[in-house]
C-alpha positions as CSV (number, residue, x, y, z in Angstrom):
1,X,-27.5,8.3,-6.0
2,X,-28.9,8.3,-9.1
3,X,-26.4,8.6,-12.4
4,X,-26.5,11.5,-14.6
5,X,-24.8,13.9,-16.9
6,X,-23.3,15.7,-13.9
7,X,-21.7,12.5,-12.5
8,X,-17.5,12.3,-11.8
9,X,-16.1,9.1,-12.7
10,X,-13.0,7.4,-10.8
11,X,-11.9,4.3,-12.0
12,X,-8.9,1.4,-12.2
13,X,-6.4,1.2,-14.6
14,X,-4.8,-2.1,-15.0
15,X,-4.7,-5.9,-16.4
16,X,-6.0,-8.3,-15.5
17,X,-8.7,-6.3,-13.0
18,X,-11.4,-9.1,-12.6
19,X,-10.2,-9.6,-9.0
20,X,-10.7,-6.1,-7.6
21,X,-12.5,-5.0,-5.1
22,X,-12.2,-1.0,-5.5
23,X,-15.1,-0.8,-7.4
24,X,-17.0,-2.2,-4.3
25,X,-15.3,0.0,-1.6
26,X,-15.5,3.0,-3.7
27,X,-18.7,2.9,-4.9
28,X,-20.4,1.9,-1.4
29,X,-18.2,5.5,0.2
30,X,-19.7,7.3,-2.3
31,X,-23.7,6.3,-2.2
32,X,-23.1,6.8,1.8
33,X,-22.2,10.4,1.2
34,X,-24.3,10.9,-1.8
35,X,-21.8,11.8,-3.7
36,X,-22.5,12.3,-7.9
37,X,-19.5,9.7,-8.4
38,X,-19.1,6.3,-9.7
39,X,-16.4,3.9,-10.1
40,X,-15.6,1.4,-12.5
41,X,-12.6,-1.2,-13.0
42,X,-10.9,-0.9,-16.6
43,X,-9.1,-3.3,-18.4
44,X,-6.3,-1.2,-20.2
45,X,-3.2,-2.7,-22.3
46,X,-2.5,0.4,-24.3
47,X,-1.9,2.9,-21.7
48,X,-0.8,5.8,-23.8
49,X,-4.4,5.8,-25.4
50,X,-6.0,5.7,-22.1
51,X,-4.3,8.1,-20.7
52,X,-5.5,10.2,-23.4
53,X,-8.5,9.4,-23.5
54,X,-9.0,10.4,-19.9
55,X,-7.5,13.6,-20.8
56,X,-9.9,14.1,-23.9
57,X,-13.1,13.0,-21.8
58,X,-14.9,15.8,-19.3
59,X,-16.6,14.6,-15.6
60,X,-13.1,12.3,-15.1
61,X,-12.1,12.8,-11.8
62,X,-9.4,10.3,-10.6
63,X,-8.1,6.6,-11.8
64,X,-6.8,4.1,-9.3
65,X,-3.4,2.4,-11.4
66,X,-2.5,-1.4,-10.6
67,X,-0.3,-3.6,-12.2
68,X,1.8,-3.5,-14.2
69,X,1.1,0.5,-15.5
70,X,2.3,2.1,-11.8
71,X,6.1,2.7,-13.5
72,X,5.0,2.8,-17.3
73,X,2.5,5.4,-16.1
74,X,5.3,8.0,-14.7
75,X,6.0,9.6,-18.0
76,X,2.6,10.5,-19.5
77,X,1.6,12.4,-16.0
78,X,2.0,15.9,-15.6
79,X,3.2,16.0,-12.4
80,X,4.1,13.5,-9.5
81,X,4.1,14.2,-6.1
82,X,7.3,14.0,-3.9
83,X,7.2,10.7,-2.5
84,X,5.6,8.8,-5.3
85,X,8.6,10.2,-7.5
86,X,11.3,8.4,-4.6
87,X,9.1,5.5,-4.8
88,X,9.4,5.4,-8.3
89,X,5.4,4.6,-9.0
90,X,1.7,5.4,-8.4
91,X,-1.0,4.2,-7.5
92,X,-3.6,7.2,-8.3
93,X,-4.1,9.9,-10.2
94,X,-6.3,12.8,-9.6
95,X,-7.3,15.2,-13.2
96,X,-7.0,18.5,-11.3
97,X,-7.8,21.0,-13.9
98,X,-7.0,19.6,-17.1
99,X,-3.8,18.3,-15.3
100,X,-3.2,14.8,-14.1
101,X,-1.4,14.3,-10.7
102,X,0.3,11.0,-9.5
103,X,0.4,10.4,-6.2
104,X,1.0,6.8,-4.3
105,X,-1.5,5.9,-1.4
106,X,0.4,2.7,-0.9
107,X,2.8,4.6,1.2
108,X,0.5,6.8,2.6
109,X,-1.7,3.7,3.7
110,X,0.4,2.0,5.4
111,X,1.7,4.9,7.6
112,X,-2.0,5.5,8.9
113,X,-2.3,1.9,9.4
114,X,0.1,1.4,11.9
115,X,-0.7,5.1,13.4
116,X,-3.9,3.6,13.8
117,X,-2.1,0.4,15.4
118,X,-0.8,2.5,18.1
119,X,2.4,3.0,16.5
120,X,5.0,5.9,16.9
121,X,7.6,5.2,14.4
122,X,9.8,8.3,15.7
123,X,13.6,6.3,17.2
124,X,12.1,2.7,16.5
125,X,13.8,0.4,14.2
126,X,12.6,-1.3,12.0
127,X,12.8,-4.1,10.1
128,X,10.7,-5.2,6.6
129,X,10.8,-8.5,5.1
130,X,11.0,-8.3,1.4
131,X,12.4,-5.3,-1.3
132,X,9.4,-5.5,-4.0
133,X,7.2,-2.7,-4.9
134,X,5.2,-2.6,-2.2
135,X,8.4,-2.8,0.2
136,X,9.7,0.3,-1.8
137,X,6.8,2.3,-1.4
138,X,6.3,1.4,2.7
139,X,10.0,1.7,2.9
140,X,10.0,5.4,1.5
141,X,6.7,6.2,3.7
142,X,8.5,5.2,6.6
143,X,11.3,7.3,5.9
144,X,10.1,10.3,4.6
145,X,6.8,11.0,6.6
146,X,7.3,8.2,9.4
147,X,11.0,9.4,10.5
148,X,11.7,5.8,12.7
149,X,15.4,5.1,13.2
150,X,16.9,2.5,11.5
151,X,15.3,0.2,8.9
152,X,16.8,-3.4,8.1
153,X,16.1,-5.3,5.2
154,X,15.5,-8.4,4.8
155,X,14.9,-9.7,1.4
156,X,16.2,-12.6,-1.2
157,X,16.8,-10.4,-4.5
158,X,20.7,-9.0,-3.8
159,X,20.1,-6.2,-6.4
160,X,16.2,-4.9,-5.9
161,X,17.2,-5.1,-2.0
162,X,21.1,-3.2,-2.4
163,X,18.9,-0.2,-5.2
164,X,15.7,0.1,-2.7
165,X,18.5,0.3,0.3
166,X,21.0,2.6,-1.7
167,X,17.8,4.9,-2.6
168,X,16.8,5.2,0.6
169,X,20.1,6.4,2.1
170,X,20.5,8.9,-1.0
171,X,17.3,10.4,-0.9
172,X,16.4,10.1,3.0
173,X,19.3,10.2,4.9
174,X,17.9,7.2,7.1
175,X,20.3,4.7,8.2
176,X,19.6,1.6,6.7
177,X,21.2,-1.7,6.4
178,X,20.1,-4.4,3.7
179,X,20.9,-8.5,4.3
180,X,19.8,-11.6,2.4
181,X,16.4,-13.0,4.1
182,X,17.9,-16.3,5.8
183,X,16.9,-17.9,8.9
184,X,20.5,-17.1,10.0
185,X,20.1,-13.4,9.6
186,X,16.0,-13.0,10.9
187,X,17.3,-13.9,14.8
188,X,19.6,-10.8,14.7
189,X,17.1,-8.3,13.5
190,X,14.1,-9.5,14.7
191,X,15.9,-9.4,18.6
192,X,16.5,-5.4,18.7
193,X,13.4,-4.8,16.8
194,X,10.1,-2.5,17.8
195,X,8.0,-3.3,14.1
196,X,8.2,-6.1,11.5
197,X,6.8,-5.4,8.1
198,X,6.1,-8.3,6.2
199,X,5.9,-7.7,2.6
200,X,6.5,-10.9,0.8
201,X,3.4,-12.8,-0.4
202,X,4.1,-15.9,2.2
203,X,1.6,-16.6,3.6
204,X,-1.3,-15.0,0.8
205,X,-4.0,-17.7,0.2
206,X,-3.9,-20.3,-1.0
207,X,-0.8,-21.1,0.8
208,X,-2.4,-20.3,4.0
209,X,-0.2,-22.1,6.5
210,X,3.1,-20.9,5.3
211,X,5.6,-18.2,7.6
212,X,8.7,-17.0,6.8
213,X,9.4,-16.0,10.4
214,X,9.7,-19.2,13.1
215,X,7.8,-18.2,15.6
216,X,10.6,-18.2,18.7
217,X,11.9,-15.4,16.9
218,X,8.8,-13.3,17.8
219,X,8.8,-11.3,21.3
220,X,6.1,-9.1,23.3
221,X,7.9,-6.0,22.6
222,X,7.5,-6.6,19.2
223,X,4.3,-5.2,17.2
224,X,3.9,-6.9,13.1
225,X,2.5,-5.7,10.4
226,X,1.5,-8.3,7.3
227,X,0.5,-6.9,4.4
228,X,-1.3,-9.7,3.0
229,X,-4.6,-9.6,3.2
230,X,-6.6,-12.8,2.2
231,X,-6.8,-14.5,4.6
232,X,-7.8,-11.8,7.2
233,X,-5.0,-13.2,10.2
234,X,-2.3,-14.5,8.7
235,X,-0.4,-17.5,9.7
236,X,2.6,-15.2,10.6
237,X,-0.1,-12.8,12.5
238,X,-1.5,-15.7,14.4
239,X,2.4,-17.1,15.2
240,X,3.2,-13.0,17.0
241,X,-0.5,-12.8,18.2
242,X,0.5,-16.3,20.0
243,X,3.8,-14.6,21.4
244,X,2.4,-11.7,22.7
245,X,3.2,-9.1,19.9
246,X,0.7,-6.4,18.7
247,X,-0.4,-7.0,15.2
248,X,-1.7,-5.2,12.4
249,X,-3.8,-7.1,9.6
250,X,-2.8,-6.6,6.2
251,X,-6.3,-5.5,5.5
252,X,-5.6,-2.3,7.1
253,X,-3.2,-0.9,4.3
254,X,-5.6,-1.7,1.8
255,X,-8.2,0.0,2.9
256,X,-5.8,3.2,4.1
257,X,-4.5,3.6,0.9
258,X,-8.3,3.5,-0.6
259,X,-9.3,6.0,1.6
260,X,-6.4,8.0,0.9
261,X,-7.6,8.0,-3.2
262,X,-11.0,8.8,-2.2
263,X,-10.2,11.9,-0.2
264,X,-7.8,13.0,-3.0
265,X,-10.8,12.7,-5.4
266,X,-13.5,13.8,-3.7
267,X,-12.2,16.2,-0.9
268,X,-14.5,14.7,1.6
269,X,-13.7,12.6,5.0
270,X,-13.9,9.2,4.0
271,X,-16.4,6.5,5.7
272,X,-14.0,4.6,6.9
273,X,-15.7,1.8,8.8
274,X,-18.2,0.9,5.8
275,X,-15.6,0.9,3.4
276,X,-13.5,-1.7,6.1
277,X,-17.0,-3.7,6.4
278,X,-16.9,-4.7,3.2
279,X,-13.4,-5.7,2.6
280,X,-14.2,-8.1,6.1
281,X,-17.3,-9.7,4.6
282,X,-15.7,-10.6,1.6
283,X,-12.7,-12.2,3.1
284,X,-14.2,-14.1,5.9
């Protein structure tokens, strides 16, 4: 698809953005649709100029957000959707008329991940290892959209875990219980557990043989979910694959939550499996 005066732009907002592979995903979805879009990775530091810039400029249609604007970005939006506001971030924006719209895919990602793992969240508990922002925004998809019945977490920072666990029994009414991540306190919730969401960076390359979860703790009734990504099959994935558990790779939110921002922008069924083709070459 050739460019021209008619084409929408999507983009990322965020520092540093070198690293990205949006640009690639996005950009390969649209030229399979032929779509008059393009989408290209910004560098921003002053984020109340960019923001109005996008504003100012016509043909904008959406911005990816990345760290560290997806809090700082909350006031200069017009209006945030429901579950993005609990999470307390976003992760896109979609200029709908002159307005922009926050939204966060992160949540929305992983939920059609693990549906597309075979998962019913409805009576299952849960537990997630970890409380950062990523936690936060799966914790609040699970709650809100995925209604499963009791989430545990596990994490080692006593006051992001106790305000992510307090505003999830606030604003949810889910029953959730919040512990320090210890090896004495993984046994008990792992033993009663249907799903494990892993949401710490153990295990994220370089560091490739590192686990925070032994692996006698994992069972067959058990199905895992790591959200990192690089590598592809994670140490902790390979330790529940080896005990008989389902697994989902980490992969698989990152490219839900892409396609989630692509069908926001563009209003078109995303394609799915070229977009995933990509993110597998470059990681293996």
């Amino acid at each position: 698809m050739d460019i021209t005066a008619q084409t929408q732009l999507c983009g990322l907002l965020g520092n540093p953005i070198d690293h990205s592979l949006s640009p690639a995903i996005h950009n390969a979805a649209f030229q399979e649709l032929g779509l008059n879009f393009v989408y290209l990775a910004f560098p921003v530091e002053d984020l109340k100029n960019a923001i109005a810039g996008i504003r100012a400029l016509g043909h904008i249609r959406g911005f990816s957000v990345t760290i560290p604007h997806k809090v700082s970005i909350l006031p200069l939006l017009d209006s945030v959707e429901t579950t993005a506001k609990h999470i307390g971030s976003v992760n896109t924006i979609i200029k709908d008329r002159g307005m922009l719209v926050g939204s966060n895919t992160d949540a929305s990602g992983a939920l059609q991940a693990l549906r597309q793992g075979g998962v019913d969240l409805s009576g299952q508990n849960v537990v997630m290892l970890g409380s950062g922002g990523a936690a936060r925004a799966i914790a609040f998809g699970l709650c809100v959209e995925g209604k499963m019945g009791h989430l545990t977490i596990l994490g080692i920072d006593d006051k992001e875990r106790a305000t992510l666990a307090t505003d999830l029994r606030a604003k949810t009414g889910i029953t959730v219980t919040d512990v320090q991540l210890h090896a004495s306190t993984l046994g008990p919730a792992l033993a009663n557990a249907h799903l494990l969401i892993h949401c710490t960076p153990i295990g994220m390359h370089p560091k490739i043989e590192h686990s925070c979860v032994p692996k006698e703790l994992f069972h067959p009734g058990l199905t895992v979910m790591d959200i990192v990504y690089n590598p592809l099959n994670t140490q902790l994935l390979q330790d529940a694959q080896a005990a008989g558990c389902r697994t989902i790779r980490g992969i698989e939110m990152f490219l839900h939550q892409a396609v989630g921002q692509f069908e926001l922008w563009t209003g078109e069924t995303a394609p799915i499996d070229s977009m995933r083709n990509i993110l597998t070459t470059h990681f293996q």
